[in-house]
KEZAPA-668530 format. One record per residue (C-alpha): residue in three letters; x, y, z. Coordinates in steps of 0.02 Angstrom, whole numbers, plus 50000, padded with zeros to 5 digits. Layout:
residues N
R   code      px      py      pz
R    Ala       X       Y       Z
...
This chain:
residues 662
R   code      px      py      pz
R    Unk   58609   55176   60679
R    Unk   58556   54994   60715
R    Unk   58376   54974   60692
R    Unk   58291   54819   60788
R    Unk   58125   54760   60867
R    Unk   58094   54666   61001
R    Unk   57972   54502   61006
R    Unk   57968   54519   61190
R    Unk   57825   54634   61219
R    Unk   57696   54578   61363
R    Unk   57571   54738   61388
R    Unk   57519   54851   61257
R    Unk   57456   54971   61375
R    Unk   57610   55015   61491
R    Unk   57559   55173   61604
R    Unk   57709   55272   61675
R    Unk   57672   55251   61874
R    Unk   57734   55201   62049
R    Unk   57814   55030   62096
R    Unk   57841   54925   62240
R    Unk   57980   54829   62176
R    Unk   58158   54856   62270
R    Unk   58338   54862   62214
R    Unk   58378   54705   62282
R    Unk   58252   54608   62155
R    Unk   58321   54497   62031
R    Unk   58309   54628   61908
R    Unk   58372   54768   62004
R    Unk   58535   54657   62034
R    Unk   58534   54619   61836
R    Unk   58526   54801   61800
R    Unk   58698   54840   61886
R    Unk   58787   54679   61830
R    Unk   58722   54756   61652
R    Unk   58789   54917   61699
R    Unk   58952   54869   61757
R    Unk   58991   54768   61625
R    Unk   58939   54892   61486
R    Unk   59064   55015   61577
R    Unk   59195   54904   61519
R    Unk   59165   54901   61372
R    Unk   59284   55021   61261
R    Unk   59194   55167   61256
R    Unk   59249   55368   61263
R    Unk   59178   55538   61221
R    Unk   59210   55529   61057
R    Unk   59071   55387   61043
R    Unk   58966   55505   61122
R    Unk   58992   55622   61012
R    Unk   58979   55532   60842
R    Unk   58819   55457   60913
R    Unk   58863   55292   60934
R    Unk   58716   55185   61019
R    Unk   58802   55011   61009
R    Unk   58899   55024   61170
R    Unk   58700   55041   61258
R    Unk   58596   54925   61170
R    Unk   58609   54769   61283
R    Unk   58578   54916   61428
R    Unk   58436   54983   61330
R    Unk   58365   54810   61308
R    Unk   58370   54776   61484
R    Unk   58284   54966   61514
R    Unk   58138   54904   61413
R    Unk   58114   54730   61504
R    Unk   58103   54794   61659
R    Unk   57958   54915   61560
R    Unk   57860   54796   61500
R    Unk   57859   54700   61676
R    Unk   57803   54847   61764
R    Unk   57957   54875   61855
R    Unk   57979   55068   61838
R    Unk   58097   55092   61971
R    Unk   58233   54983   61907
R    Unk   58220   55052   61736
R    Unk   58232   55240   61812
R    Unk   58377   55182   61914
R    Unk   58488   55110   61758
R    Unk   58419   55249   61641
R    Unk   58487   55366   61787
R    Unk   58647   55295   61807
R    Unk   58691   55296   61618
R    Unk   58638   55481   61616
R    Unk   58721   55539   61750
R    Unk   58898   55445   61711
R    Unk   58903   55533   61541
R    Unk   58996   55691   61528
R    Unk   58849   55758   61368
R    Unk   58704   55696   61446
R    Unk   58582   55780   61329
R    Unk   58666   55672   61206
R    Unk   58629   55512   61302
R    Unk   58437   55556   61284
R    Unk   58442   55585   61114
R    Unk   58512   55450   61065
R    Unk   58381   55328   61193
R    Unk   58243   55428   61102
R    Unk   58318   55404   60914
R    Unk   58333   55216   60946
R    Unk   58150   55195   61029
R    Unk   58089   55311   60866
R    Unk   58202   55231   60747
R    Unk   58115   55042   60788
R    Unk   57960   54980   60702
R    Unk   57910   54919   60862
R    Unk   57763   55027   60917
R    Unk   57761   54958   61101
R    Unk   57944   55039   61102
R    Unk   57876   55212   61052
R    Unk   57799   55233   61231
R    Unk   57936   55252   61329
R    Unk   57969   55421   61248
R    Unk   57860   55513   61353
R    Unk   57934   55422   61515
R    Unk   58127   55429   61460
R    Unk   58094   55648   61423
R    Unk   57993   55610   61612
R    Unk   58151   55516   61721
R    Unk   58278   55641   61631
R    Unk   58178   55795   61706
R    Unk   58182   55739   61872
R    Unk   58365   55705   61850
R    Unk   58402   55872   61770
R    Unk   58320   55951   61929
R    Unk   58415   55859   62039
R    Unk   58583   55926   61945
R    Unk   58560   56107   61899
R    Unk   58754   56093   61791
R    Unk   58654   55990   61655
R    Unk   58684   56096   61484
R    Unk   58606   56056   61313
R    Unk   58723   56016   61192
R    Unk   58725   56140   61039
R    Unk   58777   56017   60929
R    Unk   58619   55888   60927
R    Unk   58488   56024   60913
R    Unk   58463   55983   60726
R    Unk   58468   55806   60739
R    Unk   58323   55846   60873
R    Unk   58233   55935   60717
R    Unk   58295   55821   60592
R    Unk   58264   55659   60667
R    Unk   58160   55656   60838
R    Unk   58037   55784   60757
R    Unk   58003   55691   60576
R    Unk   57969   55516   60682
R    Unk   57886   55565   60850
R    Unk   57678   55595   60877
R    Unk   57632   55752   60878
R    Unk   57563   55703   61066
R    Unk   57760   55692   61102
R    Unk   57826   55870   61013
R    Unk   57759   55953   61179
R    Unk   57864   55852   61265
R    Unk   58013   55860   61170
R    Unk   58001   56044   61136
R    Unk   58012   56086   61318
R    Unk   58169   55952   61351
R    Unk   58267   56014   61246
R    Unk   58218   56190   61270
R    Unk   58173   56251   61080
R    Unk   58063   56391   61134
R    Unk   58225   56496   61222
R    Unk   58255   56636   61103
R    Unk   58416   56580   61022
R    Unk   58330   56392   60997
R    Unk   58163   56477   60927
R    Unk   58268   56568   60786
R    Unk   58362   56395   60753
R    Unk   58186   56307   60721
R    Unk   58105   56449   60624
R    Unk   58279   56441   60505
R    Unk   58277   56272   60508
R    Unk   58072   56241   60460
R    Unk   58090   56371   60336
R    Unk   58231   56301   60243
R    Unk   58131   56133   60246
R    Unk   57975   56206   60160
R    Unk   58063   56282   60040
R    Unk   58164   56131   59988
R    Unk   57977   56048   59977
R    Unk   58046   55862   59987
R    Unk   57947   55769   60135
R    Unk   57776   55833   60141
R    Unk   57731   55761   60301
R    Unk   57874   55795   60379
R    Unk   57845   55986   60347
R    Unk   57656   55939   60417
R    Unk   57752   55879   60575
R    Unk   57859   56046   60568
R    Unk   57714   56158   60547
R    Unk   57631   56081   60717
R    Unk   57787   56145   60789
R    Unk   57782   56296   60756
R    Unk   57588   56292   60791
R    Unk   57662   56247   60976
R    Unk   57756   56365   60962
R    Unk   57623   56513   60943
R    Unk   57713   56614   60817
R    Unk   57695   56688   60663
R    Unk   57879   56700   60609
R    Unk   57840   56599   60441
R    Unk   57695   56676   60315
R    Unk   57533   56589   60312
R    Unk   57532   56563   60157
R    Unk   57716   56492   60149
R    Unk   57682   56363   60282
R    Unk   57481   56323   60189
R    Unk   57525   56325   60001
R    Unk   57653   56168   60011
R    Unk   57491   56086   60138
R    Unk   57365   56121   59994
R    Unk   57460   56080   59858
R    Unk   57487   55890   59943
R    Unk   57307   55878   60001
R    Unk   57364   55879   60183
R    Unk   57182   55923   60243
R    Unk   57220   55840   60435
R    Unk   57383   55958   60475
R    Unk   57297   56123   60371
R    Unk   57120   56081   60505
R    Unk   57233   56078   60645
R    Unk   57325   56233   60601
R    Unk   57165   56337   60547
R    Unk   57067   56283   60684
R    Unk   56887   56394   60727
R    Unk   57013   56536   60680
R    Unk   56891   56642   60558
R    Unk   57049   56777   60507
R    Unk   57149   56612   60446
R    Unk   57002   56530   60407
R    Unk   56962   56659   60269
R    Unk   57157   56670   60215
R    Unk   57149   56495   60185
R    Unk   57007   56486   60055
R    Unk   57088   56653   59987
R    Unk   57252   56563   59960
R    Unk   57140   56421   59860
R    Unk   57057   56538   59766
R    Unk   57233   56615   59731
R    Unk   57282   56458   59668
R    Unk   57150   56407   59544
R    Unk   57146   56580   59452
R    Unk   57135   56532   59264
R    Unk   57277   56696   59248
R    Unk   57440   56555   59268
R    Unk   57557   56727   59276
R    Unk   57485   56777   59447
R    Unk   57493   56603   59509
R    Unk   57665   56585   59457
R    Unk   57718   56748   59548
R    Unk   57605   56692   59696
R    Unk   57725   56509   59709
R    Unk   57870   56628   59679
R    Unk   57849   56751   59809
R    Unk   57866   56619   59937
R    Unk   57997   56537   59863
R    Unk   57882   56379   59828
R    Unk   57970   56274   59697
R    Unk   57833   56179   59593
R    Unk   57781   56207   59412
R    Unk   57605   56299   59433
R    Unk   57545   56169   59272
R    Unk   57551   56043   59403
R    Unk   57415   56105   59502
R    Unk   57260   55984   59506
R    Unk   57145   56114   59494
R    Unk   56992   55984   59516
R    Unk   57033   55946   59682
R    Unk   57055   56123   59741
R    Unk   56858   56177   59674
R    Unk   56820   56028   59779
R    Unk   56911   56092   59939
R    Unk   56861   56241   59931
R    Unk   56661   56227   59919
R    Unk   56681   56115   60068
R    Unk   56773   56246   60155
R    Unk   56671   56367   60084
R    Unk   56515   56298   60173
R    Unk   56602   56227   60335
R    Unk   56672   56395   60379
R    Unk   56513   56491   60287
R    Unk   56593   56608   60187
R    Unk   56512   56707   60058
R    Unk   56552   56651   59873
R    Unk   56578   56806   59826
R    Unk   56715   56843   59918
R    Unk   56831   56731   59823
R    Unk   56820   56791   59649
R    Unk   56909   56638   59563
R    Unk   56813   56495   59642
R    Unk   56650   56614   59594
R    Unk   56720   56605   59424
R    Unk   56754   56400   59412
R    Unk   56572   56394   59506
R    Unk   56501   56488   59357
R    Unk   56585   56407   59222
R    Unk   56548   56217   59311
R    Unk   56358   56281   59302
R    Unk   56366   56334   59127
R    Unk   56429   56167   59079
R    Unk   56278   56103   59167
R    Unk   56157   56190   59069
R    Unk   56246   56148   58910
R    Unk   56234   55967   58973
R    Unk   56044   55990   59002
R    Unk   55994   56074   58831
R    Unk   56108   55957   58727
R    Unk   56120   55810   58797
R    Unk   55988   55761   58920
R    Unk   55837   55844   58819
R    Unk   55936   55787   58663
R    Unk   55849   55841   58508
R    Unk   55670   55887   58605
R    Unk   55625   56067   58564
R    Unk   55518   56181   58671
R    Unk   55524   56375   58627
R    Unk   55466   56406   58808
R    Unk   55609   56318   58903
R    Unk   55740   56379   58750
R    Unk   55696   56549   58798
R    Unk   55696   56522   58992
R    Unk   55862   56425   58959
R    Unk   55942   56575   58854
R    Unk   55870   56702   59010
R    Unk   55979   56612   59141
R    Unk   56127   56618   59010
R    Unk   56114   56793   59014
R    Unk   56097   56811   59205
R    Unk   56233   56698   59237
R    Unk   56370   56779   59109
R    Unk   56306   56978   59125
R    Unk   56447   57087   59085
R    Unk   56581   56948   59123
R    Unk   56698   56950   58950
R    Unk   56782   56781   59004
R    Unk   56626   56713   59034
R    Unk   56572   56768   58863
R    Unk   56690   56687   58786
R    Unk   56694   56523   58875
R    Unk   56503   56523   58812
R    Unk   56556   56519   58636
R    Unk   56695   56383   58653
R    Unk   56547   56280   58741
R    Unk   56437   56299   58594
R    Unk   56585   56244   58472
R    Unk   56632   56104   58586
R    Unk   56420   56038   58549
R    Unk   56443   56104   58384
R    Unk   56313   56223   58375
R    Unk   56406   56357   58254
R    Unk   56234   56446   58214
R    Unk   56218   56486   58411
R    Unk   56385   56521   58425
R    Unk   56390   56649   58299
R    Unk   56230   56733   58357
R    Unk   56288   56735   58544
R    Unk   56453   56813   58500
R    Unk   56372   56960   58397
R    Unk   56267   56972   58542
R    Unk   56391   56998   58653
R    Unk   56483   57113   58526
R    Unk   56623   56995   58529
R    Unk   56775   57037   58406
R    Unk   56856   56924   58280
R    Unk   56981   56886   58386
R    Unk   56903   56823   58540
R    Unk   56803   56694   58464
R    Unk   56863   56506   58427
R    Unk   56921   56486   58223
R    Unk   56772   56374   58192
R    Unk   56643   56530   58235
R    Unk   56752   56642   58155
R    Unk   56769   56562   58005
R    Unk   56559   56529   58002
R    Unk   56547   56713   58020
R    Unk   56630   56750   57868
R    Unk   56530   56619   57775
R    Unk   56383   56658   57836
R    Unk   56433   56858   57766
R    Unk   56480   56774   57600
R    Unk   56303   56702   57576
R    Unk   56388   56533   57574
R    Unk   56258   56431   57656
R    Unk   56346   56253   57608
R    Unk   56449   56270   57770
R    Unk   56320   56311   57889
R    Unk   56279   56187   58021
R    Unk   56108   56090   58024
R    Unk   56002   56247   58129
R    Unk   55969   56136   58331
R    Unk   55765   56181   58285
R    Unk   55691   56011   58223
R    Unk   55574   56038   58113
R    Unk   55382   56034   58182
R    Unk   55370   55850   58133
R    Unk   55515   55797   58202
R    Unk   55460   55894   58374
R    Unk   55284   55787   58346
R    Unk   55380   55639   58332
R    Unk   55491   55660   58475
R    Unk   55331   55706   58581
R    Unk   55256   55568   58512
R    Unk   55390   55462   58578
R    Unk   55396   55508   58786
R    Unk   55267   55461   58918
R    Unk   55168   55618   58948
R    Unk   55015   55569   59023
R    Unk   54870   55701   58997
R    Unk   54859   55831   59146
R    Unk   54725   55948   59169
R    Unk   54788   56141   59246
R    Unk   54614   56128   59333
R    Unk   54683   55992   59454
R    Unk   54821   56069   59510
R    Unk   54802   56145   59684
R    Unk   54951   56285   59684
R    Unk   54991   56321   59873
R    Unk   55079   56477   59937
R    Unk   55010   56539   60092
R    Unk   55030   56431   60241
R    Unk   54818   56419   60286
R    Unk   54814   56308   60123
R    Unk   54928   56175   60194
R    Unk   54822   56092   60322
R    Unk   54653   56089   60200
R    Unk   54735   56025   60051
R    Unk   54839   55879   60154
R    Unk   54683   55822   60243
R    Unk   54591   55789   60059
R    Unk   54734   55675   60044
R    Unk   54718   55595   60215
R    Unk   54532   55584   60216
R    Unk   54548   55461   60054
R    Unk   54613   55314   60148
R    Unk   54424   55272   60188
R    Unk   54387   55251   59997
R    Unk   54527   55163   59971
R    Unk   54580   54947   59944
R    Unk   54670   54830   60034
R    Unk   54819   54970   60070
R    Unk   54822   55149   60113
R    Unk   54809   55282   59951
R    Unk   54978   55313   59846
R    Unk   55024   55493   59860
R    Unk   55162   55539   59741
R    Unk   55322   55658   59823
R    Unk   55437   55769   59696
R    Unk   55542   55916   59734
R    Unk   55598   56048   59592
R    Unk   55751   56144   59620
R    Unk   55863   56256   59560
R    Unk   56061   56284   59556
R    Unk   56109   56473   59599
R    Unk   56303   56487   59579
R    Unk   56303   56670   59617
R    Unk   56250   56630   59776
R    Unk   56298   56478   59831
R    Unk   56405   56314   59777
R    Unk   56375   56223   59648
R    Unk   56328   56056   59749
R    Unk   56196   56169   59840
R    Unk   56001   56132   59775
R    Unk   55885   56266   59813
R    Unk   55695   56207   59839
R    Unk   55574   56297   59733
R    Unk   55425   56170   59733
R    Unk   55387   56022   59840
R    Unk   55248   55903   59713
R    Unk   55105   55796   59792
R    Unk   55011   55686   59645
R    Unk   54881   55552   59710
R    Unk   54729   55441   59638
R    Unk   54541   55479   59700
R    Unk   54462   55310   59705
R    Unk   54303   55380   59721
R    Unk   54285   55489   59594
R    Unk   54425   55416   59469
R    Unk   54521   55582   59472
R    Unk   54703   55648   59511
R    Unk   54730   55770   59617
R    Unk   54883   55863   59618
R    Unk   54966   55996   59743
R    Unk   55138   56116   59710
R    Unk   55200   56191   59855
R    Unk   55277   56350   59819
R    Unk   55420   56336   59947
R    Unk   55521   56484   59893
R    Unk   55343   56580   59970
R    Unk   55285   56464   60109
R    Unk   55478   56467   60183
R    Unk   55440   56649   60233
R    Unk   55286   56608   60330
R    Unk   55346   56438   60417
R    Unk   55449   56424   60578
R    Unk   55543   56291   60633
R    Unk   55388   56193   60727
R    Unk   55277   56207   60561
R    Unk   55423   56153   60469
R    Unk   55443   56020   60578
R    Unk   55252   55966   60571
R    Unk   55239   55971   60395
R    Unk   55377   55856   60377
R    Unk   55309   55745   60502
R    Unk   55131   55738   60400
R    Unk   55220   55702   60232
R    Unk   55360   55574   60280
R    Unk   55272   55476   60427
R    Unk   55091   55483   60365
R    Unk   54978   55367   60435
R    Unk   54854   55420   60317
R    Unk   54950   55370   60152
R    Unk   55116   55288   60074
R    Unk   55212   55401   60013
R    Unk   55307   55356   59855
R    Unk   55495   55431   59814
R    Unk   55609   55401   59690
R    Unk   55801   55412   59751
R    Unk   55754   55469   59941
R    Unk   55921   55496   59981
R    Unk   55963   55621   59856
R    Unk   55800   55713   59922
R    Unk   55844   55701   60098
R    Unk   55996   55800   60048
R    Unk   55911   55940   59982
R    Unk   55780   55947   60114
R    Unk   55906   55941   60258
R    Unk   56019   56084   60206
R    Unk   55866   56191   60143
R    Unk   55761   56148   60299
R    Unk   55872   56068   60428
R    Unk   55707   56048   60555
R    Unk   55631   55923   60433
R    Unk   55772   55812   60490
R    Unk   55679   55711   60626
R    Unk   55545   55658   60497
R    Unk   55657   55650   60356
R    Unk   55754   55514   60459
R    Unk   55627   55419   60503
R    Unk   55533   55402   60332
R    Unk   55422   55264   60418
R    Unk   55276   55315   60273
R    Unk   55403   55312   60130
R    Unk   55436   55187   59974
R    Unk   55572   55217   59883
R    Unk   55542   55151   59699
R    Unk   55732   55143   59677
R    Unk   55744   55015   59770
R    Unk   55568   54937   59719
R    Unk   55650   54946   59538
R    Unk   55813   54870   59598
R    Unk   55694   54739   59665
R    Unk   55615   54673   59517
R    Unk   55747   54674   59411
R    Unk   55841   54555   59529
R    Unk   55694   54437   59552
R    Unk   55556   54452   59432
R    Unk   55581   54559   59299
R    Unk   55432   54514   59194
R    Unk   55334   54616   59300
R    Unk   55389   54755   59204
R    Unk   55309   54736   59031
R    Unk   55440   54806   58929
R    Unk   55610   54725   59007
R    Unk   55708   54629   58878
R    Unk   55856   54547   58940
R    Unk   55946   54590   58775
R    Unk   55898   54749   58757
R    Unk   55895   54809   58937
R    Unk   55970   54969   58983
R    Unk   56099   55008   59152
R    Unk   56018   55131   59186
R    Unk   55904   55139   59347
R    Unk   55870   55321   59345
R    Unk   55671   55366   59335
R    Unk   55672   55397   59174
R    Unk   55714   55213   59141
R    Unk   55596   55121   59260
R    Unk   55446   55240   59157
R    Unk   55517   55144   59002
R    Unk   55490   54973   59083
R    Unk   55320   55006   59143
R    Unk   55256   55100   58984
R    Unk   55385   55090   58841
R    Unk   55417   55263   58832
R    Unk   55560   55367   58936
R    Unk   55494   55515   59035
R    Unk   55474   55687   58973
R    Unk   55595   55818   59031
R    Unk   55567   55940   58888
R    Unk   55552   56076   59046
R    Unk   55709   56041   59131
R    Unk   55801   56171   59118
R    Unk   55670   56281   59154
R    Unk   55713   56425   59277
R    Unk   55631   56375   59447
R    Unk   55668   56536   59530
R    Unk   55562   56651   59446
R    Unk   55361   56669   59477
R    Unk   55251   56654   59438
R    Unk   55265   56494   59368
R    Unk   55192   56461   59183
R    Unk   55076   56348   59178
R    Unk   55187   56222   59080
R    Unk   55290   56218   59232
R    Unk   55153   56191   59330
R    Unk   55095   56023   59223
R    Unk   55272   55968   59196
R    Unk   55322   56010   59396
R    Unk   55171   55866   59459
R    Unk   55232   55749   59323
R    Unk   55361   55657   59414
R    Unk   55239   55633   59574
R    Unk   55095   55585   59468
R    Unk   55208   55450   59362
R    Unk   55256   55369   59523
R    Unk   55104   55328   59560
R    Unk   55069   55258   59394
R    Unk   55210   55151   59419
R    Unk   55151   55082   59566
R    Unk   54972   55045   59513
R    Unk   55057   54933   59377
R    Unk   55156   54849   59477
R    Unk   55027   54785   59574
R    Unk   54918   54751   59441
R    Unk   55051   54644   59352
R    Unk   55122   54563   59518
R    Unk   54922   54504   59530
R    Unk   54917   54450   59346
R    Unk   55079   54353   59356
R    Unk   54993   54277   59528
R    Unk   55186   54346   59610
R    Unk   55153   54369   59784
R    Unk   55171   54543   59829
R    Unk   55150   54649   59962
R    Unk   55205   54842   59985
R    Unk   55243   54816   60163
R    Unk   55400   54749   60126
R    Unk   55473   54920   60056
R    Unk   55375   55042   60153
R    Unk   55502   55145   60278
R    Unk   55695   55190   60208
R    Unk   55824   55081   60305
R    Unk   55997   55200   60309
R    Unk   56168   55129   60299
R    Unk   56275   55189   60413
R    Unk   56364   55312   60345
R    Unk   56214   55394   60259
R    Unk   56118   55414   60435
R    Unk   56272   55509   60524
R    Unk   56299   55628   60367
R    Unk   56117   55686   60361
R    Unk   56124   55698   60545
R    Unk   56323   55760   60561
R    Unk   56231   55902   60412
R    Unk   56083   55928   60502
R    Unk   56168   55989   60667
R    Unk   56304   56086   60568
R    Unk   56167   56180   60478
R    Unk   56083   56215   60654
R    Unk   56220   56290   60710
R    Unk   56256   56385   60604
């Protein structure tokens, strides 16, 4: 097959329509010189049959001139001629579409649809026309693999693959293909087909699996479509997939004659996949038992990650005990769970906890990692030599550490806890009345959220609400005042319109700037808990994100801050950090890991919840009392209302509507 392109083109939008032009133009008279002389040119039915296109490319040039001028008529009358002087004329059109496909000319690929077009009307004309048996797999081989899927209608019907006979040929043929599982997309292309096609000759899961496995999202959307029944045998074929037990997958790849080594299977990208699909389609979590599994384990990671490494060697017997309570609701009765717990514990080498979780959980010798097994025996042997160092500092360490984070001094008497809906509107008007006593700029009212990750429920990327935090400075009487808003409670008694409202109060305040840390991450959370907050939440016209203020001052002036050193100075830019800068000591998150979910709240949630709203607006009173010290001009203006890229504004929005709808 001779591939070649053309540098000829004129109009890259050719449409397919009437023309005035007449035989007896220049070009109509070139077109029968052209045919003429191709005619004698050596050429026989065994050409045809081999497939042998040279004999028509100077016609099929000429065909694609008269295209690009707009001369439809003479192009029909040459294409006509050629196809009704050959004795296979099915062949003919093949080969005219194989050529245009085979090209990397994409102006060529057009005149698919109007070639399948002019040969109708000629087929019509002469009812004798028979499809040749012989090209029918080329048709699948070839035209299929290269054409849009906008021309498979097209083609399908031309060469008449839905007749009975032709339907078994292209189920034989697509099935053979799959199994072989050489060119992904080309199976993609096939599966469309057979989409077309409206059948169900082919398993689900033999057509999806080979889709999944190559991360062809597009072709698996377009096959699933708002179908809930395949929808749902989909996300059961992922969760089939990503079972930890390799046996049943191996039998599952088997069973439709899937040839891939089930090692090979990026079980990452699955989990990811699948809690998309999970919450696009809004399935229930616990419906698919293996995903529910990888959600559980991916959560007790996080809680490991929390205790060990973020609260790092801080030790509070309240949030131990809350942390060891959601341990136990997360695992229950689940052995493989169990046991997963106690290769965490060895992978932070905490043997002590190890041990003591295992006995627990009555776990047996051989079910345990070596490394507990081996400190259970020690520890039965009285030899105390091997034991690790116990994760309880000892109470001066704990002083020490305490000593060493910024915890300013919060008094349980100023916090206002809110959890019927007739509290809102008093408390928010204390805070709205105190612009009168305030400077030069409206008050600073501190926003934080607390939330909580329920994996038994829901995703793992899913952040429930449990507390919305409001921290702000009384000029007048020198005092904080601090509010929690118990949302798990107040969501029960808002509708939409107070939802709505109370949004609109907090985020475009008139009354007060309200200062954020990372808005975008709280938009997120807000939106999918309370997707009528999303007018407000977009428009943020009260809101200063100290993020960015941080990003800021780094960039221009970072001697504001009075502990930045350029040679010590940390990457980091979380909140924890910019605390540092401003008062030399990181933020306290000794309550963490606490469990938000439960109430009522102790009251050492309660001081640590209002923390991260109060520090904010510590960290903005310094800031403008060093930007006045260091006589740098400064003016809050200039960060007050959150400016959205792009693609952040149409995924809040693109989430807020989904979530409406559903």
């Amino acid at each position: 097959m001779i591939l070649e392109s053309d540098d000829t083109d004129h109009d890259d939008n050719i449409l397919f329509g009437n023309d005035t032009s007449t035989d007896d133009s220049e070009h109509g008279k070139n077109s029968k010189t052209v045919f003429i002389e191709s005619k004698k040119k050596p050429s026989n039915t065994q050409s045809d049959s081999s497939y042998n296109f040279s004999n028509y490319l100077e016609i099929y040039e000429q065909i694609y001139k008269f295209y690009c001028h707009d001369e439809h008529k003479q192009w029909q009358l040459l294409f006509s001629d050629i196809i009704k002087q050959s004795s296979t004329p099915y062949q003919i059109l093949y080969m005219f579409l194989d050529h245009t496909l085979s090209t990397t000319n994409n102006k060529k690929h057009k005149m698919v649809i109007p070639f399948i077009e002019q040969f109708k009307q000629i087929k019509s004309l002469n009812k004798n026309i028979e499809l040749d048996e012989t090209i029918k797999h080329n048709i699948l081989l070839k035209i299929c693999r290269r054409c849009l899927f906008s021309q498979l209608e097209s083609i399908i019907d031309i060469f008449d693959l839905r007749s009975i006979d032709n339907r078994l040929i292209v189920i034989n043929f697509i099935n053979e293909q799959i199994e072989q599982h050489q060119d992904i997309i080309f199976i993609s292309q096939l599966t469309k087909i057979l989409k077309l096609f409206e059948i169900n000759a082919i398993p689900f899961e033999k057509i999806i699996i080979p889709l999944i496995l190559k991360s062809q999202w597009e072709t698996i959307k377009f096959v699933v479509e708002d179908n809930k029944i395949l929808q749902r045998q989909l996300l059961q074929t992922i969760d089939d997939l990503i079972s930890t037990d390799k046996t049943k997958v191996r039998c599952l790849l088997a069973e439709y004659s899937i040839g891939i080594n089930s090692n090979y299977i990026d079980i990452h990208i699955l989990k990811r996949a699948a809690r998309k699909l999970l919450k696009q389609y809004n399935f229930d979590l616990h419906d698919f038992p293996n995903l529910a599994m990888h959600e559980k384990i991916s959560f007790l990671k996080t809680l490991f990650v929390r205790k060990y490494l973020e609260r790092k060697n801080i030790c509070d017997n309240e949030d131990d005990e809350s942390w060891s309570e959601q341990i136990k609701e997360l695992i229950h009765d689940n052995r493989d769970l169990q046991i997963k717990l106690i290769d965490l514990f060895v992978d932070y080498t905490d043997l002590d906890s190890g041990d003591e979780w295992a006995r627990f959980y009555n776990l047996e010798d051989f079910e345990i990692p070596e490394q507990v097994r081996i400190h259970r025996q020690n520890i039965l042997k009285n030899d105390t030599i091997t034991r690790s160092i116990s994760i309880k500092p000892s109470i001066c360490l704990t002083k020490q550490l305490k000593d060493n984070i910024y915890k300013p001094t919060i008094l349980l008497s100023d916090i206002v806890y809110i959890e019927t809906d007739s509290d809102v509107d008093p408390f928010l008007n204390r805070f709205e009345c105190a612009r009168c006593n305030f400077g030069s700029h409206l008050p600073f009212v501190g926003f934080d959220c607390e939330t909580f990750m329920d994996p038994t429920q829901r995703t793992l990327n899913s952040q429930i609400i449990s507390t919305i935090q409001l921290a702000s400075l009384l000029i007048s009487r020198n005092q904080y005042l601090y509010g929690v808003f118990d949302m798990l409670a107040l969501r029960l008694q808002f509708d939409i319109k107070s939802l709505a409202e109370l949004a609109q109060r907090l985020f475009c305040s008139r009354d007060f700037i309200l200062l954020t840390y990372n808005y975008a991450c709280d938009t997120s959370s807000l939106i999918e808990n309370y997707p009528s907050m999303n007018d407000a939440l977009m428009q943020g016209t009260a809101v200063i994100d100290l993020f960015r203020v941080q990003q800021y001052i780094l960039e221009h002036c970072p001697q504001v801050f009075p502990y930045y050193d350029v040679l010590l100075n940390s990457k980091s830019r979380g909140l924890s950090e910019l605390v540092r800068l401003c008062f030399g000591r990181p933020l306290d998150k000794s309550m963490q890991t606490s469990d938000w979910r439960k109430r009522p709240l102790k009251q050492a949630q309660l001081i640590y919840s209002v923390l991260d709203a109060r520090v904010l607006v510590d960290i903005a009173l310094l800031i403008e009392k060093r930007t006045h010290s260091l006589q740098i001009p400064w003016s809050w203006s200039n960060f007050k209302g959150y400016i959205w890229t792009n693609k952040a504004f149409k995924k809040r929005v693109g989430m807020s509507q989904k979530l409406e709808n559903s």
